[in-house]
Each structure stands twice: as structure tokens, then as C-alpha cells.
C-alpha positions in Angstrom: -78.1 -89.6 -33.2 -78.3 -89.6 -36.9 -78.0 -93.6 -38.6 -75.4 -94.3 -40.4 -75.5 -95.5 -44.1 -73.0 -98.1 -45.2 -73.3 -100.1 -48.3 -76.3 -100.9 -49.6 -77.9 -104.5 -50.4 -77.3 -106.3 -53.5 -80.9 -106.1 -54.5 -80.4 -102.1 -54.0 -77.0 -102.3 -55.9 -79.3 -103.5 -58.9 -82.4 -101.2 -58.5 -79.6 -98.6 -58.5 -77.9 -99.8 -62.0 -81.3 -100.3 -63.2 -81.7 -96.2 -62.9 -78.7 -95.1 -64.4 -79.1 -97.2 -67.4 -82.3 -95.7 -67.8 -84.6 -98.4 -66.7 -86.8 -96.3 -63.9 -89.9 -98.5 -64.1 -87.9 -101.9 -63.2 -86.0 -100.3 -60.9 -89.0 -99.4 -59.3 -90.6 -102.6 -59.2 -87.4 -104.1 -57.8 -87.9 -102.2 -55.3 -91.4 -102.8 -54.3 -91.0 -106.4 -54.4 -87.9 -106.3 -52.1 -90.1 -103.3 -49.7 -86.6 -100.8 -50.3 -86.6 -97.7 -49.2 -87.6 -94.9 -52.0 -85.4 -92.4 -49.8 -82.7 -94.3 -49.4 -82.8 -95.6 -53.3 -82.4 -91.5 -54.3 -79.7 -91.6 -51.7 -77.4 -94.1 -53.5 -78.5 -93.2 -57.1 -77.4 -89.2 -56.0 -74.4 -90.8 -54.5 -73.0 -92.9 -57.5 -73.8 -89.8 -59.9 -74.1 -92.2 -63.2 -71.3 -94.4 -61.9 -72.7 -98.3 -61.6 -71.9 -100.6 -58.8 -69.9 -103.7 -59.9 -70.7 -106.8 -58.5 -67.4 -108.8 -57.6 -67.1 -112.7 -56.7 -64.7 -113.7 -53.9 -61.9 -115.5 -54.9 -62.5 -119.3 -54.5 -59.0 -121.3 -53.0 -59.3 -125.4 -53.1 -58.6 -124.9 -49.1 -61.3 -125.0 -46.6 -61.4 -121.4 -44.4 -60.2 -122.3 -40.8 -62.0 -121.7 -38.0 -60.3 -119.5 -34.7 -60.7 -120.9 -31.5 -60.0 -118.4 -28.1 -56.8 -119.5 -26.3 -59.3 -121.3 -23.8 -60.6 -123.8 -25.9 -57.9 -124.3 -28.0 -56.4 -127.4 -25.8 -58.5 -130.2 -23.8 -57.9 -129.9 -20.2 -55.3 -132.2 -19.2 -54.3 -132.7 -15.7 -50.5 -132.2 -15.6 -47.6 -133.6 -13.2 -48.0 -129.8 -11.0 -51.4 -129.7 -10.4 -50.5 -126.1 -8.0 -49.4 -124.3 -11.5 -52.4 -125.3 -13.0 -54.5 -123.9 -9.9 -54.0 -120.4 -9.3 -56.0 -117.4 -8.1 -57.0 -117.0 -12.2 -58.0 -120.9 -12.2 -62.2 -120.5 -12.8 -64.4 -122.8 -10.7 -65.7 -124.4 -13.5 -62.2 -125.8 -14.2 -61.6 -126.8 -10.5 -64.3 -128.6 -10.7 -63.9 -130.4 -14.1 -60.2 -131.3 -12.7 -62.0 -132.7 -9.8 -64.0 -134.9 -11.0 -60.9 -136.1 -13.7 -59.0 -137.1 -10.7 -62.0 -138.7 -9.2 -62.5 -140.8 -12.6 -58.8 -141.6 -12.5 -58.9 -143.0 -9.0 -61.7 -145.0 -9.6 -59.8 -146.9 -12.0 -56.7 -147.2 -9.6 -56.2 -150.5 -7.4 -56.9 -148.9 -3.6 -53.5 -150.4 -2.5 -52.0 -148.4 -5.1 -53.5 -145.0 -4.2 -53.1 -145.7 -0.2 -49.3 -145.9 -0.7 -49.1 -143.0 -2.7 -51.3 -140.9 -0.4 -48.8 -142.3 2.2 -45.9 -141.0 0.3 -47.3 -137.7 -0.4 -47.9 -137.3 3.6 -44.6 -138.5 4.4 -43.2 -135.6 1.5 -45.3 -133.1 3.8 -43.9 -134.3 6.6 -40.1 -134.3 5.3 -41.1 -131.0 3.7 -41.8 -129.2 7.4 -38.6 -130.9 8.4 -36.2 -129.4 5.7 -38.2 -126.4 6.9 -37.8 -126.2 10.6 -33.9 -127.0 10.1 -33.0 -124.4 7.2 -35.0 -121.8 9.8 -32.6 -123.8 12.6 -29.2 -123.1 10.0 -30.2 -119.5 9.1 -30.6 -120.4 5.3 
């Protein structure tokens, strides 16, 4: 497969204007010093047949250029009230296991009173839960 030839360097930009206005002998050296290509220098200079490249400057703005984050990084990971929504068969386990060890930070800081009766209230939910369960199945619902 053939290379492709895009745009050339600045430095061959100049070597090239340096030829059409007649200055061979410093375009030459230009290219020397910067080890260009003599085949790809004939190239160009064939290509812009006595046409010269113009150098243009970007427009400078006051505002500083933003940078684009992926959707992934784009929030911290916070542990929400529904913890199942956030874990789903797309959840990596990276993630499980940096929402592990959030939750293992947070209960560290906890009173252990305070986290038995909730883990009491969350089994009696489970338990209420198979309940409501067993007698909609009962009622036909």
C-alpha cells in the first residue's frame, strides 16, 4: 500500500517558498539542516506550481480551551439512596468494588448501635417483603 501524503511541515512549507521565489540554494540548505526529503520537496514544489503556502495564526480568544471528559469520569462516584440501580449487569468490578469499600469507610464512622438497628430494619423489610409476597400470590394479584 502506497503512503499517503498530507500536508507538509512548516519547515517544508518554507524550503518550498524559498524555491518559487527563486532562492534554490537556501531552500536547499533548509533542507539539509532539517534532513527533508529531496523527493518529497519536488513533490510539493510540482504541486503548488508557483503558488506559495501562507502561514496563518490561529485565532487567540481571552478563554481558556476546555477540556472533554468521557461520560464515565465526568461525575465522582457517589453512592445513591438505590444502591440495585446503580448495580446492574453493566456495573464494572472496578466500581463494585470502589462502592465497597465507600460503604465500608462510611460504616466505620457509624455508632455500631446505629448500624445494628438499621441492619435489623432492613431484615425485618425482607421479611415483610416475602409476606406481601406470599399473600398477593394467596389473593391472585
Amino acid at each position: 500500500m502506497a503512503k499517503r501524503i498530507g500536508r507538509p511541515t512548516r519547515e517544508m512549507m518554507e524550503a518550498v517558498n524559498l524555491a518559487i521565489a527563486g532562492k534554490r540554494p537556501q531552500a536547499n540548505k533548509l533542507l539539509k539542516e532539517q534532513k527533508l526529503s529531496k523527493k518529497l520537496f519536488d513533490h510539493y514544489l510540482e504541486i503548488r506550481d508557483g503558488d506559495k503556502y501562507t502561514f496563518t495564526r490561529k485565532k487567540t480568544t481571552s478563554r481558556k480551551p476546555t477540556m472533554v471528559r468521557s461520560a464515565s469520569a465526568a461525575k465522582p462516584m457517589a453512592v445513591s439512596n438505590d444502591l440495585a440501580s446503580m448495580i446492574d449487569g453493566r456495573t464494572k468490578v472496578a466500581t463494585l468494588i470502589q462502592i465497597e469499600s465507600r460503604v465500608a469507610d462510611l460504616l466505620a464512622n457509624k455508632p455500631k448501635a446505629e448500624i445494628n438497628k438499621v441492619r435489623k430494619a432492613i431484615e425485618t423489610v425482607d421479611q415483610l417483603r416475602e409476606e406481601l409476597e406470599e399473600a398477593e400470590a394467596l389473593l391472585g394479584m
